[in-house]
C-alpha positions as CSV (number, residue, x, y, z in Angstrom):
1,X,-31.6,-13.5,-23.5
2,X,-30.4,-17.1,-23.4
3,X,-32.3,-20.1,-21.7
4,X,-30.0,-22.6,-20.7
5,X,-30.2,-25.7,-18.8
6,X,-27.1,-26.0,-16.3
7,X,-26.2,-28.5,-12.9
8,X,-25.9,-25.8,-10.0
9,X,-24.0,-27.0,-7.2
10,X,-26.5,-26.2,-4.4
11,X,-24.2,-24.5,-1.5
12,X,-22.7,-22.7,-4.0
13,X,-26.2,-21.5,-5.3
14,X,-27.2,-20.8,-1.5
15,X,-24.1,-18.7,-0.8
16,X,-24.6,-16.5,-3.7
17,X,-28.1,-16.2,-3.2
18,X,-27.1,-15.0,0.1
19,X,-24.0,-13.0,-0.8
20,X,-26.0,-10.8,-3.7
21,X,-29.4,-11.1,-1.6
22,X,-31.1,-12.2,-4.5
23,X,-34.8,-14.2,-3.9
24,X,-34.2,-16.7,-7.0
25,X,-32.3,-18.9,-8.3
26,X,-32.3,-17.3,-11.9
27,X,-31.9,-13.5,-10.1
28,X,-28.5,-15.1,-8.8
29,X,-27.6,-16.6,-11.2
30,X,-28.0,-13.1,-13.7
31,X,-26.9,-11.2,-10.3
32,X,-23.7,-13.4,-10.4
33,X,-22.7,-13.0,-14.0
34,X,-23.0,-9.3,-14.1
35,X,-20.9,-8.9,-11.2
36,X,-18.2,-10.8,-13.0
37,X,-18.8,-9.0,-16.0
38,X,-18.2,-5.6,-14.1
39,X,-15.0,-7.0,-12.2
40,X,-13.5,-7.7,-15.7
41,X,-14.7,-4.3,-16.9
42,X,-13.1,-2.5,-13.5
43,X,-10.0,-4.1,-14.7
44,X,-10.2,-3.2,-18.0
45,X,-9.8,0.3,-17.2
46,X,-7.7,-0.1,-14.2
47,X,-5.2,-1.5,-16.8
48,X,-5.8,1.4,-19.0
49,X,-5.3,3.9,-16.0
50,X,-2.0,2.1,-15.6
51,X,-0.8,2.8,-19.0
52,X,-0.5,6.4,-18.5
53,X,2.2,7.6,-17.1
54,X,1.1,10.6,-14.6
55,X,3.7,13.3,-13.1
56,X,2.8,14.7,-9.5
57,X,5.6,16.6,-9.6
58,X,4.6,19.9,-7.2
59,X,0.9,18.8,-6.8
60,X,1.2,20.4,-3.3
61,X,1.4,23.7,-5.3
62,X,-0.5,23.4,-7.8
63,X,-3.9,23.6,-6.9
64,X,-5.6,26.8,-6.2
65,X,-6.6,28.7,-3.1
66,X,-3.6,27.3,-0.7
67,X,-2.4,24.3,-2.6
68,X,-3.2,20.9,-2.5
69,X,-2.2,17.6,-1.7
70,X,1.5,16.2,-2.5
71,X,0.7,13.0,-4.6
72,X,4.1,12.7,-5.5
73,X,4.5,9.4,-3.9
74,X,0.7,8.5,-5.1
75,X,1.8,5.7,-7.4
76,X,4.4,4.4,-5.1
77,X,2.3,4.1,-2.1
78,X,-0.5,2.5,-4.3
79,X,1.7,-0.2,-5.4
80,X,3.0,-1.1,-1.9
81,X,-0.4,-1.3,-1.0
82,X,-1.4,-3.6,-3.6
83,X,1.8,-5.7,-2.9
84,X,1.1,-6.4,0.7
């Protein structure tokens, strides 16, 4: 663990502490980082994910016991999602 002395911009510090519902200052702080670290780790392997090419192609049929869902349009929709 690193002990560092840092300038905290106060309102920021308060509307973090209340965001993350920490009780400290240091617990926010930590509580702050980590959820950065995470968000750059979620896109890490969203960018992974979106390497890989998938094929839907007859998903409806292709699950057992009746079929399944038609995801044929899955990455499609998901990017027209994202885009608006």
């Amino acid at each position: 663990m690193t002990r560092i002395t840092v300038d905290v911009n106060d309102e920021w510090l308060d509307a973090a502490r209340e965001e993350l519902g920490t009780e400290t200052k240091v617990a926010t702080i930590n509580a702050a980082l980590h959820a950065f670290a995470l968000r750059r780790q979620a896109a890490d392997i969203i960018a992974a994910l979106d390497s890989v090419p998938m094929d839907f192609t007859d998903s409806d049929q292709a699950w057992r016991h009746g079929g399944g869902r038609d995801l044929s349009r899955l990455e499609e929709d998901a990017r027209r999602d994202r885009a608006a």
